[in-house]
C-alpha positions, 0 to 999 in steps of 0.5 A, spaced: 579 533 616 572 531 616 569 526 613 563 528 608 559 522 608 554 522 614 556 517 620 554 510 620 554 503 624 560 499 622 557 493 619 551 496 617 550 499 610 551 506 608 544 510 609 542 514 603 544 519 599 543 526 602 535 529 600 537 536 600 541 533 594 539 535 586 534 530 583 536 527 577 532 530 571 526 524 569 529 520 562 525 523 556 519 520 554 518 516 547 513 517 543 509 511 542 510 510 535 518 511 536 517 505 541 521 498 537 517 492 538 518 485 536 518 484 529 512 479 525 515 479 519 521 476 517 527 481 515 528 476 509 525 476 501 518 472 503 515 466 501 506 467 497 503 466 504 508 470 508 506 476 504 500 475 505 501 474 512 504 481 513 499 484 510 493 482 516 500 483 520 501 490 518 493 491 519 494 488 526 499 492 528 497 499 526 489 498 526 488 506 527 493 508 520 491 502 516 483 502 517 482 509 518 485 512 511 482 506 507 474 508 512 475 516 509 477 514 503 471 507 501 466 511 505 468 518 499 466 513 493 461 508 496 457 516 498 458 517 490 456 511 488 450 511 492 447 517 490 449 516 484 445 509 483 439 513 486 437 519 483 440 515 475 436 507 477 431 508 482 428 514 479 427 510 472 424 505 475 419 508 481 413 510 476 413 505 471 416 498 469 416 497 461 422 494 457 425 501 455 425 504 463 427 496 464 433 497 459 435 504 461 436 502 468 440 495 467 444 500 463 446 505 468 447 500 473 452 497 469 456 504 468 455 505 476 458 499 477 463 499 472 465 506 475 465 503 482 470 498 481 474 503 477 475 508 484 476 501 488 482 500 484 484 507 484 482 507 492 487 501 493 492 503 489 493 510 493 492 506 499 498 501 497 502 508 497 500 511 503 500 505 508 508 504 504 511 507 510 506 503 515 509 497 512 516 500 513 516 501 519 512 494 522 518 491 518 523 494 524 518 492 529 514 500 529 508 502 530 506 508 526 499 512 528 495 515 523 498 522 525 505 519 523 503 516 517 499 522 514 505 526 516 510 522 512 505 520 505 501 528 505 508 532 503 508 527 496 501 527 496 500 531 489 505 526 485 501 520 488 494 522 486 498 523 479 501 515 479 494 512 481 491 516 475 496 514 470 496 506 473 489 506 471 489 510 466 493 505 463 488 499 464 483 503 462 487 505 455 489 497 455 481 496 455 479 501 450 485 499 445 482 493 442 476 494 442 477 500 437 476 496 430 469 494 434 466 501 434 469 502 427 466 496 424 459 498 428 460 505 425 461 504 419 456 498 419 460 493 417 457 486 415 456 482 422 462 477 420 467 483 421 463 486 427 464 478 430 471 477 429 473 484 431 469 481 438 472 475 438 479 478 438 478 484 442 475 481 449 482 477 450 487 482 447 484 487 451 484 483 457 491 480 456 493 489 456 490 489 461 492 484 466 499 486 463 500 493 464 497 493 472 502 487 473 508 492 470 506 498 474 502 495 480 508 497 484 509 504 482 505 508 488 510 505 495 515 506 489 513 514 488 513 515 497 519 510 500 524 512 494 521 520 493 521 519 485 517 523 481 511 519 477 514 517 470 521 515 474 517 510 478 512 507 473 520 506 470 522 503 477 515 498 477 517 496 471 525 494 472 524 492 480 518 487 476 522 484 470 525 477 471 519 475 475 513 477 473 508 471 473 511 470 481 508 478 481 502 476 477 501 470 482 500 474 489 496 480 485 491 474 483 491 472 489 490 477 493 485 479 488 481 473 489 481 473 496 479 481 496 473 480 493 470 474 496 471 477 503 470 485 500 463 482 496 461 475 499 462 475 506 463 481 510 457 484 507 452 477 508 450 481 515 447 487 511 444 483 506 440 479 511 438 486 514 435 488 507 430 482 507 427 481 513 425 488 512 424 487 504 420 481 509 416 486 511 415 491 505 417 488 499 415 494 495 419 500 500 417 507 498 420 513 502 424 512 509 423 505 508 426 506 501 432 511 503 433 506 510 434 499 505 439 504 501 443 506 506 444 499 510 446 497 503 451 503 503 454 502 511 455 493 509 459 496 503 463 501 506 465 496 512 466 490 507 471 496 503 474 498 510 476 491 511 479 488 504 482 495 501 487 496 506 489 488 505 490 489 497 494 494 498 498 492 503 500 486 498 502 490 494 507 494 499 510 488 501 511 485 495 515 491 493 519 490 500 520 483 497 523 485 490 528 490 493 530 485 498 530 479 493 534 484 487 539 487 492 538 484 498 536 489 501 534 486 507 541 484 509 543 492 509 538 493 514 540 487 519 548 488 518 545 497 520 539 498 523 536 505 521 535 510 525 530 513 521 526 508 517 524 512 512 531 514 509 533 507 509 529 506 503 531 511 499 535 509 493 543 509 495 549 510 491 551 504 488 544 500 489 544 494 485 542 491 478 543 498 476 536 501 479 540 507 482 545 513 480 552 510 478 558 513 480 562 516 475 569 513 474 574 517 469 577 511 464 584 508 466 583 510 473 582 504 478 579 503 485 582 505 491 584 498 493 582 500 500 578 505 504 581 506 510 587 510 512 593 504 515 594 504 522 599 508 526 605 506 528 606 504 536 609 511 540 614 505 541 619 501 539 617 493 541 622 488 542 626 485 537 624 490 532 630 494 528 631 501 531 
């Protein structure tokens, strides 16, 4: 009988395999998202920088998800709010300067910005929905692609516009309330005592409304596409997951908030504004493409400012809602005792999620828990020394 394998010299290592053999099939290729990396934010409840932290983190790492949603979605609103200030403010005051044309413009200027701080929120509120997955994933260690985070976010796209809009239809509601004796008392002509104290009130109630019900709602939109909730179901959730620490909630929003405006208002458009005064330089009465230029510079600075600080916003948010899942049911500690396969799924609210956020089990009264949930080891196919037989 023949020894298969081919001759060789004693003493010398064996010669390779036979070529005429089957090549191994090639290992299936990863996707690039799928590929786990190490990961920046720690999986534990998070400290006020750490949060802030691992939003600038969450950008970094996911640069074409993050800065690509919030560019489509600035540049919309800032097209809208410059065309919009164009043909209402500049048209008044092209021909003719008088205190009627003077005060009409400061009027539309003022319902311009006003009308454009109100997008800007509803554009970071959205965002802090759909970059939710984004900020899941880079929790694990995951890069998530455009592609990828559209791909998860479109299919409860309706039920997140619908959350977005109520959020600030609160806010805007909470504004408008107080301020309803005011218009009664202008309207019936009442005597400029009542007009003044109905002001007086109005401002700091109004406010107090206002930063009270984004507070208690601000976590509703990453609530609505991580836990697959309809729209009242997450603003109940927001509320719930906020209770017991609101002014810690406030605190980071605040925070945040500032830090948004200082760089979204102040320093990332400086480039720009330096660029409208040295032409303002040159011609400091700009008509025609000079004009159009001059509107257009503003327009790009404001649209690069919002790509830059709107997902920053929103990613505090994101993660302030990871914060509060993991600090009320440590939900940190699920995900390290059993990394998930699908990141997504692992947020879905479970059976017996804690605090009572969740579905409960239903236990008919007088029936007790089974005392364990494993069957008890079978006997041995034998019988071991010394015991009876």
């Amino acid at each position: 009988m023949t020894d298969p394998r081919p001759w060789a010299m004693p003493g010398s290592d064996e010669p390779a395999a036979d070529a005429s053999a089957a090549p191994v099939p090639p290992a299936p290729e990863t996707p690039a998202d799928e590929v786990e990396r190490e990961a920046e934010i720690p999986l534990r409840p998070l400290g006020v920088s750490e949060i802030l932290d691992g939003a600038v983190t969450s950008i970094r790492r996911n640069p074409r998800a993050t800065l690509g949603m919030s560019a489509i979605l600035t540049c919309v609103v800032e097209v809208i709010v410059t065309v919009a200030q164009y043909f209402f403010i500049g048209s008044q005051a092209r021909n003719e300067l008088t205190p009627g044309v003077l005060a009409r413009s400061v009027g539309w200027a003022f319902v311009t910005v006003s009308a454009g701080l109100l997008l800007t929120a509803f554009i970071v509120v959205l965002l802090s929905g759909l970059l939710a997955p984004v900020m899941a994933r880079t929790l694990l260690g995951r890069p998530t692609s455009f592609a990828r985070a559209w791909a998860i976010a479109r299919p409860s796209l309706p039920r997140l516009l619908g959350v977005s809009s109520s959020l600030i239809g609160i806010v805007i509601l909470a504004v408008a309330v107080p301020f309803a004796p005011l218009a009664a008392a202008v309207a019936a002509d009442a005597p400029t005592g009542v007009q003044a104290i109905a002001w007086i009130f109005a401002v700091p109630i109004s406010f107090v409304l206002m930063v009270s019900g984004y507070v208690w709602f601000a976590l509703a939109a990453p609530i609505l596409i991580m836990e697959q909730r309809g729209v009242m179901a997450s603003l109940r959730r927001s509320a719930e997951i906020v209770r017991g620490r609101w002014w810690r909630t406030f605190g980071v929003l605040v925070l945040s908030q500032v830090i948004a405006v200082l760089a979204g208002f102040l320093v990332l458009p400086m480039p720009f504004a330096v660029v409208e005064q040295i032409v303002l330089g040159f011609n400091s009465e700009p008509t025609g493409w000079v004009l159009v230029a001059l509107v257009a510079i503003g327009a790009i600075g404001r649209s690069v400012a919002g790509t830059l600080a709107n997902p920053f916003n929103a990613g505090v948010i994101a993660i302030l809602y990871a914060d509060r899942r993991m600090r009320r049911e440590a939900f940190d500690l699920e995900l390290q005792m059993a990394p998930p396969d699908d990141p997504q799924a692992a947020w879905l609210p479970g059976p017996l999620t804690a605090a009572g956020s969740g579905p409960q089990p239903e236990i008919p009264r007088g029936v007790a828990w089974p005392s364990h949930t494993m069957a008890p080891p079978p006997p041995p196919p034998y019988t071991p020394p010394g015991w009876p037989r």
